[in-house]
Structure formats: structure tokens, C-alpha cells
N, C-alpha and C positions, 0 to 999 in steps of 0.2 A: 504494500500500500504506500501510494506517495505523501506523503504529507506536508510539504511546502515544495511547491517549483517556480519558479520564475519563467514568464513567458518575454522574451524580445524580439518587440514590433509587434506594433498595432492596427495592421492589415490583416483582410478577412483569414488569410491560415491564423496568425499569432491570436485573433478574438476566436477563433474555433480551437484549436486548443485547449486557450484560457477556461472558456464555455465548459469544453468537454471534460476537463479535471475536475472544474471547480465541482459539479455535478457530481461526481463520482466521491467528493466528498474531501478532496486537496484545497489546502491553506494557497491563494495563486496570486500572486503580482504580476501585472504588467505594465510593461515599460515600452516609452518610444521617444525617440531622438526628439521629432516632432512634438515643440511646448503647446499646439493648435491642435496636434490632432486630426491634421488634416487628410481628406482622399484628393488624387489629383486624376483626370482624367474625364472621358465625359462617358459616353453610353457604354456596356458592354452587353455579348449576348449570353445566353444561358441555356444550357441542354436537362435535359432530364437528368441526367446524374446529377447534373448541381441542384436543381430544386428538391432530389430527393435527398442529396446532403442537406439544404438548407430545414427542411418537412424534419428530419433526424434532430439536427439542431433548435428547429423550436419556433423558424423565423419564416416558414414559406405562408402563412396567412398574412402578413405584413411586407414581404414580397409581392404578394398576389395583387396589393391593393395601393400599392405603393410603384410598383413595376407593371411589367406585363407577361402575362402566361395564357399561354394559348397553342395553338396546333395548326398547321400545315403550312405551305409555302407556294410563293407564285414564281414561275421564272419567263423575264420578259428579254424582248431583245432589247438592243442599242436603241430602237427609236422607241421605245414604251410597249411593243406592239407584244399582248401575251402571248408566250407560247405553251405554258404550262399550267396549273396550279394544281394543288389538291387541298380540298375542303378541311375543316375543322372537326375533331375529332366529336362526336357525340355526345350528351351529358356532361358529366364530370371525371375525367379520365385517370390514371394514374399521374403522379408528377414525371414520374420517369418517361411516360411517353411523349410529356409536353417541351414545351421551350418557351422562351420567350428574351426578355432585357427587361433593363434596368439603369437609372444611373446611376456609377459607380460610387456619387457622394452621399447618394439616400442608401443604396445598400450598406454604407459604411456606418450612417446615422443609424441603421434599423439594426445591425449586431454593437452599435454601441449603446442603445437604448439597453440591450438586453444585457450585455457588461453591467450595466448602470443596476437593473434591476437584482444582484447578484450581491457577495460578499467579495467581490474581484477588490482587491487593492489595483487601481490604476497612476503610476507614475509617470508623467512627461518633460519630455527636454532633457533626457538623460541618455547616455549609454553605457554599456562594460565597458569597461580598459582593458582589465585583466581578469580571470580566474586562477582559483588556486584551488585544486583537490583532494582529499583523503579517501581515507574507506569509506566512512559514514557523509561526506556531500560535498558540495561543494561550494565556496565562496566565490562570491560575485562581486568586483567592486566595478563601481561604477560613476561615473565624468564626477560626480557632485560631493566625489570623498567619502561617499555613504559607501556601504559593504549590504549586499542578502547573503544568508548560509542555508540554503535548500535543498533539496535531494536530485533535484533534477533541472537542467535549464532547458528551455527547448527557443530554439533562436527559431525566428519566422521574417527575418531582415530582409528579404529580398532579392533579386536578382543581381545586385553588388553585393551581398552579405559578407560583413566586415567580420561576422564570427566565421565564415566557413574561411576567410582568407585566415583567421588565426589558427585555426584548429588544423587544415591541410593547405601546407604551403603548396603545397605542389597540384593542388586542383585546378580542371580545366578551366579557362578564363569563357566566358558565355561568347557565344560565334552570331558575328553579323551574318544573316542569309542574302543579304541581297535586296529585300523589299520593306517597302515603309508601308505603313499606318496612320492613314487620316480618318479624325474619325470627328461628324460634325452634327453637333445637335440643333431639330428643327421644329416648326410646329406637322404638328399628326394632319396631313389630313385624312379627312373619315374613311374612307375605301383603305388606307394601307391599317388593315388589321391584323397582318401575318407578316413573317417575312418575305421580301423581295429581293430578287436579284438577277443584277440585269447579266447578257450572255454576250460575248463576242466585242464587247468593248476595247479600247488600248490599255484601260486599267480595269479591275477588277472590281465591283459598285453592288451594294447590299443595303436595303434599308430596314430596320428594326424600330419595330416599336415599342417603348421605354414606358410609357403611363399613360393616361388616359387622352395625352393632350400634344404628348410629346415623342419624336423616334429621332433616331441617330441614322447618319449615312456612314457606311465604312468604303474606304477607298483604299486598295492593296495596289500599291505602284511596285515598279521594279524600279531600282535605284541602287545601280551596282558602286557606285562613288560616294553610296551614302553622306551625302548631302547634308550641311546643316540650314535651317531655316530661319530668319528673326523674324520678330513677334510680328510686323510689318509685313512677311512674307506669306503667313498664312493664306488670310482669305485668298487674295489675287491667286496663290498656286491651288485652291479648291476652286473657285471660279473656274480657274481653264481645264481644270480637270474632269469635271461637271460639263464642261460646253458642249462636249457629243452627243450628250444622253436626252432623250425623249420621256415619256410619262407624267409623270409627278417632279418632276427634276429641274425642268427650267422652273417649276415655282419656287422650289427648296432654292435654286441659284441665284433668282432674281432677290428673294429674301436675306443672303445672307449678312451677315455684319455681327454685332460684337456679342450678341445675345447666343451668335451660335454657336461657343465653346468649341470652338477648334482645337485639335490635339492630333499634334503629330509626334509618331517615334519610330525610330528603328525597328525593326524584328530581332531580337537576339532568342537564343536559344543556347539552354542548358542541360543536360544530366549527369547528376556525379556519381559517380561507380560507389557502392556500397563499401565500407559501414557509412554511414551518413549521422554518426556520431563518434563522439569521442571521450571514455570516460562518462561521467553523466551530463556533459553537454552532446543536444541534436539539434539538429539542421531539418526545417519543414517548409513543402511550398516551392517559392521561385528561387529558394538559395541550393536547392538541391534538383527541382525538374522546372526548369523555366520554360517555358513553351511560346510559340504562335499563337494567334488566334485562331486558326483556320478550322481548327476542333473545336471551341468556343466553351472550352473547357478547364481554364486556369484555374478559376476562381473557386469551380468545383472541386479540382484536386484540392487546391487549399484545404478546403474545409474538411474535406474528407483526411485530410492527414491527420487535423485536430482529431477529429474523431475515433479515425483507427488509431492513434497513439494514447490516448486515454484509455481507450479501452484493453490494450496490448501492456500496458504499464498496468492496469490492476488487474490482469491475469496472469502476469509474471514473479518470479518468484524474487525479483531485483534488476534494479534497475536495466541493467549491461541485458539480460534477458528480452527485458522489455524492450528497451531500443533495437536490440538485435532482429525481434521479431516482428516493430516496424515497417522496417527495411524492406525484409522480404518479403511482407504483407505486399506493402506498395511496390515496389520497383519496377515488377514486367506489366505494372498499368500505367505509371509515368510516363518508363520508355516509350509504349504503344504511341501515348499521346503526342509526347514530343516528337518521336522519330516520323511518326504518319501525318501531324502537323508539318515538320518540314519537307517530307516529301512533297505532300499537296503543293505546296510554295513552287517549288523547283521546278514542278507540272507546270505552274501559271505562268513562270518568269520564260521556261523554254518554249512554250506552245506547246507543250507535251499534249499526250492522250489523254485529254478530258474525262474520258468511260473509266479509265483507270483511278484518276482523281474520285470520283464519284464513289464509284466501289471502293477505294478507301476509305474514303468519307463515313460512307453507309456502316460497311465495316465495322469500322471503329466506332461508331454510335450504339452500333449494335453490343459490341460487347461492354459500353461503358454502362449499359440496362443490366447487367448482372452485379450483383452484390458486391460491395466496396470490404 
């Protein structure tokens, strides 16, 4: 049984962790650099495994009403013109077969409301410096001169994590693929109630709808020079990027300006070769399988890490167990995600075979519907 852990970073793995200890009956602090607190980013989408992570976690009725969850998809060409869809699933479906978005500052508010409702000690504006270990835990000190002595730390810092660079110097550094991420928020209008995505364009174009009022555009370029952007550069390079497109698109275009949270990033990609701890500090989330979007399934692993690692720590008999059994728990569903996420990519950037994208796609959905 664990009885004090520290969770670091306060992103949806590190608040599902937290969640998932504190429940199981763990004394739990967390901490994040961030003295705000803040999510940065605008829309993102969401598959069945994450709403059935989120439904586990406690939070998918305040998802549902707060985001969007629903069922099926439309695929249109370059000028709007449909070529596909398939209807909405019936009644009220399982989560796992549904999907929908969200934006990533209300998802952040709606697991930190639930932090809030808990005995979570929450720290901010802090980090570790250093650890120190024994048999029975380990000391934590951290930026502010203060020290925690806990049993277990479980780091959730992110696709830079500043703890996995301590813990294995020797880990892979995260790999540019090649394509960027625009990703722009607009108002809903009424007919897009699923998602869309248009086919055969110069860039790759998907819109998602986030709440009742509101949906995000993703735009997948290829950008082998990976580019940097100033803040001035935004709109203008979504404007021309947007210029080809037909349907609902010149109105999202013609609308754009500062309301529409633009957000661009690179695609980097991670996975670190097992153990994915050290002693009783682990590593959970984007600092051990950082992914693409193109699976739509980050946010999910995350949470699902929290999850299987609380439950895998109070079925072990100590700690080195527990993390150990982590690991293996998760690691050939990470891989799956990440490795099949960047294939997809490599498909879009070469012109590759579409059918084969797809069937991975499918694929991998399909097995991310079997139990976590």
C-alpha cells in the first residue's frame, strides 16, 4: 500500500494519477512549475478509449456537457462537395464507441475541479532539483528549499521531462516527423455535428466539434524545415492555408482573427524503452510515449496511465513491483499508438496508400476498444 506519493505536473496524466491514488486511499501532492496552472492549446479530439478513461475517472458526465461526444463522420472533398458520411450511432451508446472534443482549457478546468473536490494537497510554481533514496522512500527536494519524503514519485512533466532527463541520461531525445499542427478555434455552425474531413487537399483539414457552440479546425502540413512562426505569422499562414477549401470553410476563413486561438506546433514523437522508472521515481504520459495526433489519443493514454499505475501499485507487493508491472501493463499499447500514429504521418507527407492509412487507423481504434 502506498501511503504518501508525490505526483509532478499538473497535466491530464499527472491529475489522473493524483485522482487515481488519492482514491485508492494515498496521502498525494501535486506539484507544477506553472504558479497559474495553466492548459495551453486550443481544441483537441477524443476517441473512445479516452472517454472510457475519462467515465473510469469520474469526469465523462462533465465532458459530455462541457465538450462534445457523439458518433460518426462525414468525408468531403476539397470543394465541400460530400463524398461520405455515416450517421450517428442510436440511443445512448457505449463511450468507447463514441468520440468527440473538447477544449483542452475546460478539460483541464473539469479534472481540476475534481483535484479541488479531493484531499489532493496541490503545490505550484515549484519543481524537484534533486532526489535522494533509501529503502523505505524517497526525498524530494524541491526549487522552494522545501523537501517531500514519500514512497513513491510518479513524474507526468511532459514531452521535455526534466525528470526523465535526470533519471536516464542516455534517453532518446523526442524526433521531429516532419509535419506541423494548426489547430484553430471557430464558431459551430449547426450542420457540422460530427466530424469532418476534407480529402485530397495540399494539406490535410478536419473539423471537430468542441461544445455546443464551438469546433476547432486541424490543419496537418508537411514542413520538412520545420519552421518557426511569430505570433504575427499565424492567422495570415491559416488564411492561405484554408484558401483551397470549399464547404463551411470560407466562413471559418473569412471569420478568422484573435478570438480564434490559433496554435501551432511541431509533431515530435517519443517512446522510451522500459523500465520507465527508477528506484521509486516513474515516468507517465508524454515523458515516456509522446505521440501525434493522428490516433487522437494522447490525452487518453495519459489518463489511462494514472489509472493502471494506481491500481498496479496497490496490487503489488512494493513498490519496484509495482512500477515494474506498469510498464509492461502499458508499453505494447503506447508503442501501437505512437509507432501507427507516425506511420499515418509518413503516409500523408509521401502520398503514400491512403487504404493502408485507413486500415491502420481503423486498426488501431479497434484495439484501443479492448480493456486498458
Amino acid at each position: 500500500m502506498i501511503e504518501k506519493a508525490l505526483v509532478v505536473g499538473g497535466g491530464v496524466g499527472g491529475m489522473s494519477a493524483a485522482l487515481s491514488l488519492a482514491k485508492r486511499g494515498a496521502q498525494v501532492e501535486l506539484i507544477d512549475i506553472d504558479p497559474d496552472w495553466r492548459a495551453y492549446g486550443a481544441g483537441i479530439s477524443v476517441t473512445g478509449m479516452s472517454l472510457r478513461a475519462f467515465d473510469d475517472l469520474g469526469i465523462l458526465d462533465r465532458v459530455r456537457t462541457e465538450g462534445f461526444v457523439g458518433s460518426g463522420i462525414r468525408l468531403r472533398a476539397v470543394d465541400g462537395t460530400l463524398i461520405m458520411e455515416s450517421p450517428p450511432m442510436a440511443g445512448t451508446p457505449d463511450p468507447v464507441d463514441c468520440g468527440g472534443g473538447i477544449m483542452r482549457p475546460v478539460l483541464h478546468a473539469i479534472m481540476q475541479d475534481k483535484i479541488r473536490t479531493t484531499d489532493i494537497a496541490v503545490t505550484l510554481g515549484v519543481e524537484v532539483t534533486r532526489y535522494e533514496e533509501d529503502a523505505d522512500g524517497v526525498e524530494a527536494h524541491l526549487s522552494d528549499g522545501s523537501s517531500r519524503r514519500v514512497d513513491v514519485v510518479i513524474a507526468a512533466d511532459g514531452i521535455s521531462s526534466s525528470t526523465r532527463a535526470k533519471l536516464f541520461s542516455d534517453a532518446p531525445k523526442p524526433l521531429f516527423t516532419g509535419q506541423g499542427c494548426w489547430r484553430i478555434v471557430a464558431d459551430r455552425p449547426a450542420e457540422i455535428d460530427r466530424t469532418e474531413m476534407y480529402l485530397g487537399g495540399p494539406v490535410k483539414l478536419g473539423l471537430n466539434p468542441v461544445s455546443d457552440d464551438k469546433l476547432y479546425a486541424f490543419i496537418l502540413e508537411h514542413v520538412p524545415d520545420n519552421p518557426w512562426y511569430a505570433e504575427d505569422q499565424l492567422l495570415p499562414r491559416v488564411a492561405e492555408l484554408l484558401e483551397p477549401f470549399g464547404g463551411v470553410i470560407p466562413e471559418i476563413r473569412a471569420n478568422l482573427g484573435p478570438q480564434s486561438q490559433v496554435n501551432y506546433r511541431p509533431l515530435e514523437w517519443l517512446i522510451l524503452p522500459a523500465p520507465w522508472h527508477r528506484g521509486r521515481v516513474a515516468l507517465i504520459g508524454d515523458a515516456v510515449h509522446a505521440t501525434t495526433p493522428h490516433m487522437a489519443s494522447g490525452a487518453g493514454l495519459a489518463v489511462e496511465d494514472g489509472l493502471v499505475l494506481a491500481e498496479e501499485l496497490a496490487a503489488a507487493d512494493n513498490v519496484e513491483a509495482g512500477l515494474t508491472a506498469f510498464a509492461a501493463r502499458r508499453m505494447e499499447r503506447a508503442r501501437m499508438v505512437v509507432e501507427n500514429s507516425v506511420k499515418v504521418g509518413e503516409i500523408e507527407m509521401t502520398g503514400g496508400d491512403q487504404v493502408q492509412a485507413n486500415e491502420m487507423l481503423g486498426g488501431t481504434m479497434a484495439r484501443l476498444k479492448e480493456p486498458y
